[in-house]
C-alpha positions as CSV (number, residue, x, y, z in Angstrom):
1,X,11.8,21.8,-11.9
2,X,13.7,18.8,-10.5
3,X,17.2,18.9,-9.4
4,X,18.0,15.3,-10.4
5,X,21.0,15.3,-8.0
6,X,18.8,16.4,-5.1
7,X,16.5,14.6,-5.8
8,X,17.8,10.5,-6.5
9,X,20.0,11.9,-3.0
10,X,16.6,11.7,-1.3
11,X,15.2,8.6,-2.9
12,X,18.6,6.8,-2.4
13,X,18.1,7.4,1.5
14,X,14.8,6.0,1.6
15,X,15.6,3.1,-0.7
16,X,18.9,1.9,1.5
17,X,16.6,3.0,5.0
18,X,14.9,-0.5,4.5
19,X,17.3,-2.4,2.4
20,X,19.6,-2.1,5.0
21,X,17.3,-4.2,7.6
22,X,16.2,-6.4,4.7
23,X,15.3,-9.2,7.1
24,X,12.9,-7.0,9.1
25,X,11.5,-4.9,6.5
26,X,10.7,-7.4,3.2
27,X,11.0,-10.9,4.6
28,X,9.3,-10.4,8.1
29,X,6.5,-10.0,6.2
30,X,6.3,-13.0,4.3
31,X,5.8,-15.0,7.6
32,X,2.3,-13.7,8.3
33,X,1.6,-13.8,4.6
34,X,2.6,-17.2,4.5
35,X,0.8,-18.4,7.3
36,X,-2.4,-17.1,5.8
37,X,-1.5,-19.2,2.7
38,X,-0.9,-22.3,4.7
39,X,-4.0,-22.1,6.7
40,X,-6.3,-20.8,4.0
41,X,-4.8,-23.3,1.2
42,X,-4.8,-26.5,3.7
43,X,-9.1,-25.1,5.2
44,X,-10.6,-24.9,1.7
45,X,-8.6,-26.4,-0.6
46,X,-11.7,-28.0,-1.9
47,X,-14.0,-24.6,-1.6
48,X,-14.8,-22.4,-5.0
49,X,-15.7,-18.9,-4.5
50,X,-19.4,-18.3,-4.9
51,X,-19.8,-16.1,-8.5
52,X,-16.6,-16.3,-9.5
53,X,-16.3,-20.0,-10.1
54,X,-12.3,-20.7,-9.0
55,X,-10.3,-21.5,-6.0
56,X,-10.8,-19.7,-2.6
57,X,-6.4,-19.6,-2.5
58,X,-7.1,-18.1,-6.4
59,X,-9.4,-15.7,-4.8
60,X,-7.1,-14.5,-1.5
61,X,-4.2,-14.2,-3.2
62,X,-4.8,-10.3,-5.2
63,X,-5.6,-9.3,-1.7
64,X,-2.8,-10.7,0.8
65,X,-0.5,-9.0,-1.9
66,X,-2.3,-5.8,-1.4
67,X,-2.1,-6.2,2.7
68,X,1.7,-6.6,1.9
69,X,2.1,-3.6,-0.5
70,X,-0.2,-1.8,1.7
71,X,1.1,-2.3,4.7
72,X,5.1,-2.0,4.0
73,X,4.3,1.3,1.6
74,X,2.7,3.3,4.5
75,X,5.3,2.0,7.1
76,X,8.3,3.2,5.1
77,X,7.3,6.7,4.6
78,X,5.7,7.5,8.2
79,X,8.5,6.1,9.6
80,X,10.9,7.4,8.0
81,X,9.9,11.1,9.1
82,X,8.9,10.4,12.6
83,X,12.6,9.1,12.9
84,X,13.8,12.7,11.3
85,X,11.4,14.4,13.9
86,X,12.7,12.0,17.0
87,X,16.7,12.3,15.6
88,X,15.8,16.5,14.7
89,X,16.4,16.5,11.8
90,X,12.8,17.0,10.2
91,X,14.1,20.5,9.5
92,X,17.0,19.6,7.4
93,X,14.3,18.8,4.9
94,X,13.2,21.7,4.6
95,X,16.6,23.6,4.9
96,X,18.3,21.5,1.9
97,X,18.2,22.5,-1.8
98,X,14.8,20.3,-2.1
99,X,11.7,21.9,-3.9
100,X,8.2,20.9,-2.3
101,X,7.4,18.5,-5.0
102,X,10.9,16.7,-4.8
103,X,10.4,16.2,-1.1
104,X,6.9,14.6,-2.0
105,X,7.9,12.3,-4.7
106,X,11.4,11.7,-2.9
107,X,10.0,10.0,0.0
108,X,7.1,8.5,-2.4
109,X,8.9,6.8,-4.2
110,X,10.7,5.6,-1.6
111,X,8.0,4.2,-0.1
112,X,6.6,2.7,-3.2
113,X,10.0,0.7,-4.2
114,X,9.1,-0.9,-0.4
115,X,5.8,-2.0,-1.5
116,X,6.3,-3.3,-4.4
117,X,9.5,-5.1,-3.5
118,X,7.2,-6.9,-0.6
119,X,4.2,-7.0,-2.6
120,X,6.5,-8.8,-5.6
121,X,8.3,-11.4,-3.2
122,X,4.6,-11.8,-1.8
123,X,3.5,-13.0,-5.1
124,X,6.4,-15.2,-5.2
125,X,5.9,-17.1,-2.2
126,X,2.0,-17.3,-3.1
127,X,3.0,-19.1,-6.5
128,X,3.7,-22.1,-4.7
129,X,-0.2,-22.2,-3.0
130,X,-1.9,-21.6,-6.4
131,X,-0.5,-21.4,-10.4
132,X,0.8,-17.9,-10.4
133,X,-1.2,-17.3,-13.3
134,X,-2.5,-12.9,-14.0
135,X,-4.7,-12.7,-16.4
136,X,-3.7,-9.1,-16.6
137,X,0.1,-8.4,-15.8
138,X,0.8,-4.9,-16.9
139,X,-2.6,-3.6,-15.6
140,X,-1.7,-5.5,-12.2
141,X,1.8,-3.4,-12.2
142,X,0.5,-0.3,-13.0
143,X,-2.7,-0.7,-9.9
144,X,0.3,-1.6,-7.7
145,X,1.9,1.5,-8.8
146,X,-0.9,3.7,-8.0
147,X,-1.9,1.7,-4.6
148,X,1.9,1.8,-3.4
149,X,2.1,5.6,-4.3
150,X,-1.2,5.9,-2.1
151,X,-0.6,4.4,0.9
152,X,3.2,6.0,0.6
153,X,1.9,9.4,0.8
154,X,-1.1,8.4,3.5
155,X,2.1,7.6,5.5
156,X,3.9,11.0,5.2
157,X,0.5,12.8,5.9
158,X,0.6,11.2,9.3
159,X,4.4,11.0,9.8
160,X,4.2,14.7,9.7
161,X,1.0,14.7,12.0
162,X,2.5,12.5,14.8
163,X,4.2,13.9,17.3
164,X,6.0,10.3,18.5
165,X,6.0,6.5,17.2
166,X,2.5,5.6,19.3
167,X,1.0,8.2,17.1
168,X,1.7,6.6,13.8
169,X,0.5,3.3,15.1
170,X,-2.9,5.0,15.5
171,X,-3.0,5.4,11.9
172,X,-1.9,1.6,11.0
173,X,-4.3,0.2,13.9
174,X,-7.4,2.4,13.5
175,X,-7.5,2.8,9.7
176,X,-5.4,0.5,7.9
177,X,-5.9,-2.6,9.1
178,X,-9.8,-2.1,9.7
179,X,-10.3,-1.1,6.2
180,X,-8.1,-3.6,4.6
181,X,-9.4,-6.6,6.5
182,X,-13.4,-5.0,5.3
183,X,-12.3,-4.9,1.8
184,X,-13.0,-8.1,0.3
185,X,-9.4,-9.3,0.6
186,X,-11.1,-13.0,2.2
187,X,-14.6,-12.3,0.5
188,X,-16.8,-11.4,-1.8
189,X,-18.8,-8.0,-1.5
190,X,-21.4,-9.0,-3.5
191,X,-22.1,-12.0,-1.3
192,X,-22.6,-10.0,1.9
193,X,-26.2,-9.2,3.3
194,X,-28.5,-6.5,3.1
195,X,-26.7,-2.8,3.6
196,X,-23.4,-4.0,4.1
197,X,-22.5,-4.7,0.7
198,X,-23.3,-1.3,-0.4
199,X,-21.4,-0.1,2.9
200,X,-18.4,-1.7,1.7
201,X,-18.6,0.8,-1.4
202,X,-18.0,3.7,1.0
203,X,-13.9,1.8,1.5
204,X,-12.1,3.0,-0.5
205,X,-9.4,0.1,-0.2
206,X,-12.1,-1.9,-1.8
207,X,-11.6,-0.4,-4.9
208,X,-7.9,-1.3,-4.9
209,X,-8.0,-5.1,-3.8
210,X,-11.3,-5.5,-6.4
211,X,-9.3,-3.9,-8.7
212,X,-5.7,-5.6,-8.5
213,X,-8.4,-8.5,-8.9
214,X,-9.9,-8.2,-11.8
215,X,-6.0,-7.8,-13.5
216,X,-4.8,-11.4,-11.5
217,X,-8.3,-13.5,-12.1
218,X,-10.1,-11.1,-15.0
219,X,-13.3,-11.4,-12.6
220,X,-14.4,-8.3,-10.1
221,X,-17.2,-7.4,-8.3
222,X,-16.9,-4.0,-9.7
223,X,-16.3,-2.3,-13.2
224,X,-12.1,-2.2,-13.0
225,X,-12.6,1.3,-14.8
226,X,-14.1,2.9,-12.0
227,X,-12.1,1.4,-9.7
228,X,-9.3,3.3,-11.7
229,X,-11.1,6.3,-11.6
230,X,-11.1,6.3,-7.8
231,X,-7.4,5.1,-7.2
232,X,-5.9,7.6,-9.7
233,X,-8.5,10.7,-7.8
234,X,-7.2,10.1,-4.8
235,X,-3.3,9.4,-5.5
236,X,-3.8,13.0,-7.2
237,X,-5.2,14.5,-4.2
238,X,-3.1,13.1,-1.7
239,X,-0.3,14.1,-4.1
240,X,-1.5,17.3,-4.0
241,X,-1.9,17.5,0.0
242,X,1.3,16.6,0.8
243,X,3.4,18.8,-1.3
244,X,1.3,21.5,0.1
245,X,1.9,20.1,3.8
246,X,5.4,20.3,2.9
247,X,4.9,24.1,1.7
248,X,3.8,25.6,4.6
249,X,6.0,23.4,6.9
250,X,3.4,21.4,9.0
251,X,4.4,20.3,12.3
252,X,8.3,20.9,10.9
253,X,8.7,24.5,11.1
254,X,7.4,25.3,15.2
């Protein structure tokens, strides 16, 4: 049962956390984003992606939005609790009239409104490199949705794992980045050699850039069903691991 009043408390802290340093937190952003649009738009302008048939900027775009949304939903969350640890007041979490599962979705959702408000201005500045157009607009939201809620609850797993800010970066440099940049965000999997495109099938971030995709251009290098069925399976068991980190207090309660 969810105590609404609890509850909206929670996400109203997370949501003002970043709104509050809006110029850090949704626009600093944009400038690498952008930069990747300049350079990208202004290199190939003239190239067409091999098997798909349309612009390389046409092609880039789905996945610099999902380096954004990425990005900005994991760094809300993990920071947001390694800031309770360093301030000591991880404990007041637990100690408040919050149930398990409204300390999960609270800081979840959170996290989420972060993404997708950075992932939504992201698509706003790339309109003016290519013509905006998604093929599939409601199933672009609702992959958004799920990839947000993802990387949102990746991030509370290892703000309550780290121990100080270093920690958390370990996460975001080791992890993230390497498997977002090997996803197919600036290529096409089916056009790599040998093993490695079947390698790629083994990141599971491919499945959300291929699939976010599919619902901008309508063209993917795999089905956008299955794709589906791995982004909902593992929002349900990171869902799942978190409210149970939350349970037995890990790394709050010693």
């Amino acid at each position: 049962m969810i105590n609404n009043i609890t509850f909206f408390s929670l996400v109203k802290r997370e949501v003002a956390r970043f709104s509050k340093v809006a110029i850090q937190t949704i626009f600093a952003p944009l400038i690498s984003t952008g930069l990747y649009l300049i350079i990208f738009s202004y290199s190939f302008q003239n190239r067409e992606v091999a098997g798909y048939g349309i612009p390389y900027i046409d092609f880039i775009v789905p996945g610099l939005i999902m380096m954004s949304l990425i990005q900005n939903s994991f760094a809300n969350t993990s920071s947001s609790l390694i800031g309770a640890k360093y301030n000591g007041i991880i404990i007041d979490f637990l100690l408040a009239p919050f149930s398990y599962i409204e300390l999960t979705l609270g800081f979840m959702i959170g996290g989420m409104v972060r993404g997708l408000v950075v992932g939504s201005v992201t698509y706003l500045v790339a309109t003016f490199f290519y013509g905006g157009a998604v093929a599939h607009p409601f199933l672009a939201l609702f992959f958004a949705i799920l990839v947000s809620s993802i990387f949102s609850l990746f991030g509370i797993v290892a703000g309550l794992w780290a121990e100080k800010f270093d920690h958390v970066s370990i996460f975001s440099n080791f992890f993230i980045t390497p498997l977002t940049f090997l996803s197919g965000v600036f290529y096409s999997v089916k056009g790599l050699p040998g093993i490695w495109s079947e390698v790629s099938l083994f990141n599971p971030v491919f499945y959300m850039v291929d699939a976010v995709r599919f619902a901008f251009i309508g063209q993917s290098d795999m089905a956008p069903s299955f794709s589906a069925l791995i982004i909902g399976s593992l929002a349900v068991i990171l869902l799942l691991v978190v409210t149970h980190l939350f349970k037995i207090g890990y790394k709050i309660k010693s």
